[in-house]
N, C-alpha and C positions, 0 to 999 in steps of 0.2 A: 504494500500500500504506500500510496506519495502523499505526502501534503504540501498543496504551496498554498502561499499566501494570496491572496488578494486583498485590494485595496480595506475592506470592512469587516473580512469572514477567511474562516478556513475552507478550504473545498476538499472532502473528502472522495476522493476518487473512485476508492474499489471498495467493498467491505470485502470482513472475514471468517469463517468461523472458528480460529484457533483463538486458543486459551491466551499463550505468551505471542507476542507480534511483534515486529520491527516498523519502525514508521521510521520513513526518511522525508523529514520537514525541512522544506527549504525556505527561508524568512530572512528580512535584513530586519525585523523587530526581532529585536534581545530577550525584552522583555515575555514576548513568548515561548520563545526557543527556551527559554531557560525556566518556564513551568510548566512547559507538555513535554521536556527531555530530560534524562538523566546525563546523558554523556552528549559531547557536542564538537561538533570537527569545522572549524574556521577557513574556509577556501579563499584565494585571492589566483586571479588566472589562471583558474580552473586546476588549483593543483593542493589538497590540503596542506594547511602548512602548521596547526596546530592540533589538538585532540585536549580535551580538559571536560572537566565534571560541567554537569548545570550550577552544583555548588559555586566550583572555582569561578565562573561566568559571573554567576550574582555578586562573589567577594572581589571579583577582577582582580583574579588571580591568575594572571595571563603568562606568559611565558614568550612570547614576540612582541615588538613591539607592534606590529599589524594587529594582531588583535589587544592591545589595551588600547589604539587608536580607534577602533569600531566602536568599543565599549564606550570610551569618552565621548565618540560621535555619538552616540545610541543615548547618550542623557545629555546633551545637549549641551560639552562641555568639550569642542573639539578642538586641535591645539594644530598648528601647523607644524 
């Protein structure tokens, strides 16, 4: 199953009927990525460049600087 985002809503694509599932969300809101996921992989040029918890996400706990730049973009707080 995929989720992307749109502009208001999630669009859920396929359903399932298994128990455990993988959803792969793809979203530039943060703040959802990080309470519909546990774990969260940060792409830039189609190539991931980080992997971290939803935890680390919400404590920006980042480990690149690309992604604590998204983060600080993602609350309105972005830095050149």
């Amino acid at each position: 199953m995929t989720l992307s985002e749109t502009k208001k809503s999630i669009n859920i694509s396929k359903s399932s009927a298994y128990t455990l599932l993988t959803y792969v969300l793809l979203s530039h809101v943060l703040r959802v990525v990080a309470h519909m996921c546990s774990r969260v992989a940060v792409m830039t040029q189609g190539k991931i460049i980080e992997e971290l918890s939803a935890d680390d996400l919400r404590n920006q706990s980042a480990k690149t600087e690309y992604t604590r730049q998204l983060i600080q973009a993602s609350r309105g707080k972005a830095t050149a």
